[in-house]
C-alpha positions as CSV (number, residue, x, y, z in Angstrom):
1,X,2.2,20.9,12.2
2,X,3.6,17.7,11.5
3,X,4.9,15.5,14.6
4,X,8.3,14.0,14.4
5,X,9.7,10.7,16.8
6,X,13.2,10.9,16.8
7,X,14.6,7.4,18.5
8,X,18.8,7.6,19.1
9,X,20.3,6.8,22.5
10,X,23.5,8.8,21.7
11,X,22.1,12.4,23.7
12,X,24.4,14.5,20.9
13,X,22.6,12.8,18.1
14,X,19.1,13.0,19.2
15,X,19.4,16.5,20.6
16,X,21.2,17.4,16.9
17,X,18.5,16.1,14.7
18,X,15.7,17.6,17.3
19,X,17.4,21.0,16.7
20,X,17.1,20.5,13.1
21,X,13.7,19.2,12.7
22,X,11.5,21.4,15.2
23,X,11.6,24.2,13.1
24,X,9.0,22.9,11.0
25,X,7.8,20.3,12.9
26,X,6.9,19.1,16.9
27,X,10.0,16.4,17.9
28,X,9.6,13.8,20.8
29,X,13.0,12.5,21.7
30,X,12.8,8.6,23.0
31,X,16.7,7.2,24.1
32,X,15.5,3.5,24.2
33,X,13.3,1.1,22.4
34,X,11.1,0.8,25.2
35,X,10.9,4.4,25.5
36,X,10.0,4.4,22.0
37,X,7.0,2.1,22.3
38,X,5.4,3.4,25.0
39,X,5.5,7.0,23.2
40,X,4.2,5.5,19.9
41,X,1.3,3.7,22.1
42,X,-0.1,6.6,23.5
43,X,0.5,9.3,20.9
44,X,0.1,9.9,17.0
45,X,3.3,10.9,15.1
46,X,3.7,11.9,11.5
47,X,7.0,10.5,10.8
48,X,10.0,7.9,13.1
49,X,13.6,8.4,12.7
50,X,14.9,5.0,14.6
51,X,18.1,4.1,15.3
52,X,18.8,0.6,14.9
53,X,21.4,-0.3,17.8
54,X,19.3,0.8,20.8
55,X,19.2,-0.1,24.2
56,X,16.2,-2.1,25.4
57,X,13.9,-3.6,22.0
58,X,16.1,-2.9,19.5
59,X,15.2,-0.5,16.5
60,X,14.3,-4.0,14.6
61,X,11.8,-4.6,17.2
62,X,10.5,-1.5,17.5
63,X,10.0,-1.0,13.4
64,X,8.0,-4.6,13.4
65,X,5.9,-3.3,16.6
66,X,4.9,-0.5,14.4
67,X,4.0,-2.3,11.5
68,X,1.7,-4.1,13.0
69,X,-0.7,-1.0,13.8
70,X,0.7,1.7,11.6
71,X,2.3,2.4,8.2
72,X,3.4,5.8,9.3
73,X,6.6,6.5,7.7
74,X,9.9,5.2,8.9
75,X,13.9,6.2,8.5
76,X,15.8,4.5,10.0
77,X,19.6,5.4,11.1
78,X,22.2,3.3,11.2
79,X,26.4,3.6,11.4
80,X,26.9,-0.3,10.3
81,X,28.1,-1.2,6.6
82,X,26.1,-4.5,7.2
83,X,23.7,-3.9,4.0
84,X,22.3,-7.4,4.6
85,X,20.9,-5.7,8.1
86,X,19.5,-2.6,5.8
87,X,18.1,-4.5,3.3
88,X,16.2,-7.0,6.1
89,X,14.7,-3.3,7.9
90,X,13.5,-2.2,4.2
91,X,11.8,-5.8,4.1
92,X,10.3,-5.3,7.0
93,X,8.6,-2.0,6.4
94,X,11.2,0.8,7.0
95,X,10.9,3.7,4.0
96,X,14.5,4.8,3.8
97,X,17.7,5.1,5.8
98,X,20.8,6.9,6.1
99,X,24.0,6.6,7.6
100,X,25.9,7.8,10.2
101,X,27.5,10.0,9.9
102,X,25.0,11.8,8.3
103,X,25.0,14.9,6.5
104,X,21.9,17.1,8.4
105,X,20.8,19.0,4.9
106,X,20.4,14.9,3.9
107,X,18.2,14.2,6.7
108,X,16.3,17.2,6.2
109,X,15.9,16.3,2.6
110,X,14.8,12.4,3.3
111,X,12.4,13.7,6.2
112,X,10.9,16.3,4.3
113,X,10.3,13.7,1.2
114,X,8.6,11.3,3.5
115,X,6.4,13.4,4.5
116,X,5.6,15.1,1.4
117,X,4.5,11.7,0.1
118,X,2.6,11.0,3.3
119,X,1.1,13.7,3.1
120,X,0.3,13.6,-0.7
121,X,-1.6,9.6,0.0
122,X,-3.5,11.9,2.8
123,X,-4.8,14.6,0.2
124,X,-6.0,12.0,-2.6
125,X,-9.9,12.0,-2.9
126,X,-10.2,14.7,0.2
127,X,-13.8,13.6,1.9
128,X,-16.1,14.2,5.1
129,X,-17.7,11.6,6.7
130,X,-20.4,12.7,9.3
131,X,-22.3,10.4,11.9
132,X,-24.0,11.9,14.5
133,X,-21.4,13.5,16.8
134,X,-18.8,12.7,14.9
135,X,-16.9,14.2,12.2
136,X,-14.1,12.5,9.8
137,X,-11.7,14.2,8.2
138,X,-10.2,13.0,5.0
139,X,-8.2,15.4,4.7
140,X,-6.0,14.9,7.5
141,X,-7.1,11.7,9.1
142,X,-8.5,13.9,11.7
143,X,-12.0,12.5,13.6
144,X,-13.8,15.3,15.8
145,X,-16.3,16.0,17.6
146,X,-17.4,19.4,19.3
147,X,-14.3,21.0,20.9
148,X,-12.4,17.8,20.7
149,X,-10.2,16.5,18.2
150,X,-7.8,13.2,17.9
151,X,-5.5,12.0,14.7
152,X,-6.5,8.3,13.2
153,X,-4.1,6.3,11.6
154,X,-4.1,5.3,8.1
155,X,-5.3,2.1,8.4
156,X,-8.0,3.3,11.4
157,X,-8.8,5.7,9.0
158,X,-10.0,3.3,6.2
159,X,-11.4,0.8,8.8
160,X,-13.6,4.1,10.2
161,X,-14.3,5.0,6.7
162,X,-15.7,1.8,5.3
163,X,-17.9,1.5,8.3
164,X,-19.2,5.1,7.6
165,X,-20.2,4.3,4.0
166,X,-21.4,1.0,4.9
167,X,-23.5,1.8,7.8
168,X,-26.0,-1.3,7.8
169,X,-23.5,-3.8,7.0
170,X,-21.8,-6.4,9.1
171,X,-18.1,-7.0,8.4
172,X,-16.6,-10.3,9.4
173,X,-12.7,-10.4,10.2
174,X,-11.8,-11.6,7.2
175,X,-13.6,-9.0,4.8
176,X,-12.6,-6.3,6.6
177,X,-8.9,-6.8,6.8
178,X,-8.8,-8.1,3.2
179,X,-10.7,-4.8,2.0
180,X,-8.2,-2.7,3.9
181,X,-4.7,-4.3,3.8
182,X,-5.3,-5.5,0.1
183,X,-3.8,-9.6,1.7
184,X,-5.1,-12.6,2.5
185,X,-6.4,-13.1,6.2
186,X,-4.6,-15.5,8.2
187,X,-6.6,-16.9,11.0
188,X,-5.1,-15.8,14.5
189,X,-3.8,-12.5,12.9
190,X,-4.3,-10.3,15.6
191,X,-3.3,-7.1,13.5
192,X,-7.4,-6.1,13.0
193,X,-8.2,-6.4,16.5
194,X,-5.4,-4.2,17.8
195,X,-6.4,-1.6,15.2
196,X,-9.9,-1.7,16.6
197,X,-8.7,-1.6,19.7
198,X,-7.4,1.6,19.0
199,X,-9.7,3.0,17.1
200,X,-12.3,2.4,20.0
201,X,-9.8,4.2,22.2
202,X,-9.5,7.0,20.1
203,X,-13.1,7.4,19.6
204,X,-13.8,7.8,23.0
205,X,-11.1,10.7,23.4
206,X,-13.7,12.9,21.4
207,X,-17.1,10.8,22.5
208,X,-17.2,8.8,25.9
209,X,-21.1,9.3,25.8
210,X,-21.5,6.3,23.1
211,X,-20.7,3.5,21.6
212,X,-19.6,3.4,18.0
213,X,-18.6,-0.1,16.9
214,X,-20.7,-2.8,17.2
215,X,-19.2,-6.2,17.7
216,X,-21.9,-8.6,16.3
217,X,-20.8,-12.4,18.5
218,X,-20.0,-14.7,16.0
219,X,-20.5,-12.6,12.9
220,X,-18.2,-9.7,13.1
221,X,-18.5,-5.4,13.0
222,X,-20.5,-3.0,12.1
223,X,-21.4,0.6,13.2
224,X,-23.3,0.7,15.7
225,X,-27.0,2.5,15.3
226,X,-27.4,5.3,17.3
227,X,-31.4,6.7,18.8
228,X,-31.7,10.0,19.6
């Protein structure tokens, strides 16, 4: 089941669209900005619904914290006629929006969209990647190993995946991130690193035994080999 992260500070509101959504898909609630982040940090969502005017980091903030490790899909909500303010959200990464006040069979039909194409980039050339332990999904992003299980993102997905197929090779900073965000790497981008930050993390949800990226000093990554 898909997992939804509904961001309004109005209680009504986020209760509303929570009642509307859960019945085909798990809802966290967040009333703040803050809130927000700190949910998005430690858990994977399918979709965001983000108010713009929120207390704390503001739903501008929160939507440019999430680009920088995610592409998950984002709607965000607004009730201002500013279109200069909904245009600058869509520049910065935001897929739709709608308006309050909304119409819930709209909602419904945006979120369900959204995920539907999601979910549709997830499918395309459906693979398995195996490496000793571990096992990655390509159909859902999932990586697993034994009992345990824990959802990549999209873009710790491809990182994961290139490693996989490349098992030998070392990737320096800039190769890497230009083979997977398809743009030019800016020295001091710190968007890699944080993925790989994560990805270790969520490696070591399924396998705390070992070590599976390598960090070669002054050359780069590559997967680490593995004796039995």
């Amino acid at each position: 089941m898909t997992k939804i992260l509904i961001v309004e500070d109005v209680n009504e509101i986020n209760e509303l669209l929570c009642q509307q959504l859960c019945s085909f898909s798990k809802v966290q609630p967040a009333y703040s900005g803050t809130e927000a982040l700190l949910y998005f940090k430690n858990e994977s969502f399918d979709l965001v619904l983000l108010d713009i005017m929120l207390p704390g980091r503001s739903g501008e903030d929160v939507l440019r914290e999430i680009r920088k490790v995610s592409d998950v899909p984002v709607i965000m909500i607004t009730a201002m006629g500013d279109k200069k303010k909904v245009s600058q959200v869509l520049l910065d990464g935001a897929n739709d929006y709608i308006t309050k006040p909304f119409d819930l069979d709209e909602v419904v039909a945006r979120v369900t969209v959204q995920l539907r194409n999601s979910q549709s980039q997830l499918n395309s050339g459906t693979s398995y990647w195996k490496y000793h332990d571990l096992l990655l999904d390509g159909s859902d992003f999932t990586l697993k190993a034994g009992i345990n299980e824990v959802r990549l993102g999209k873009k710790e997905f491809a990182i994961f995946k290139c490693l996989l197929e490349y098992p030998q090779q070392i990737f320096t900073k800039e190769q890497l991130y230009e083979m997977i965000w398809h743009e030019t790497y800016l020295t001091g981008d710190n968007t890699l690193n944080t993925h790989l930050s994560n990805l270790r993390k969520k490696i070591a949800c399924v396998d705390d035994q070992r070590e599976y990226i390598e960090t070669v000093w002054g050359l780069g990554v590559r997967l680490k080999e593995i004796k039995e």
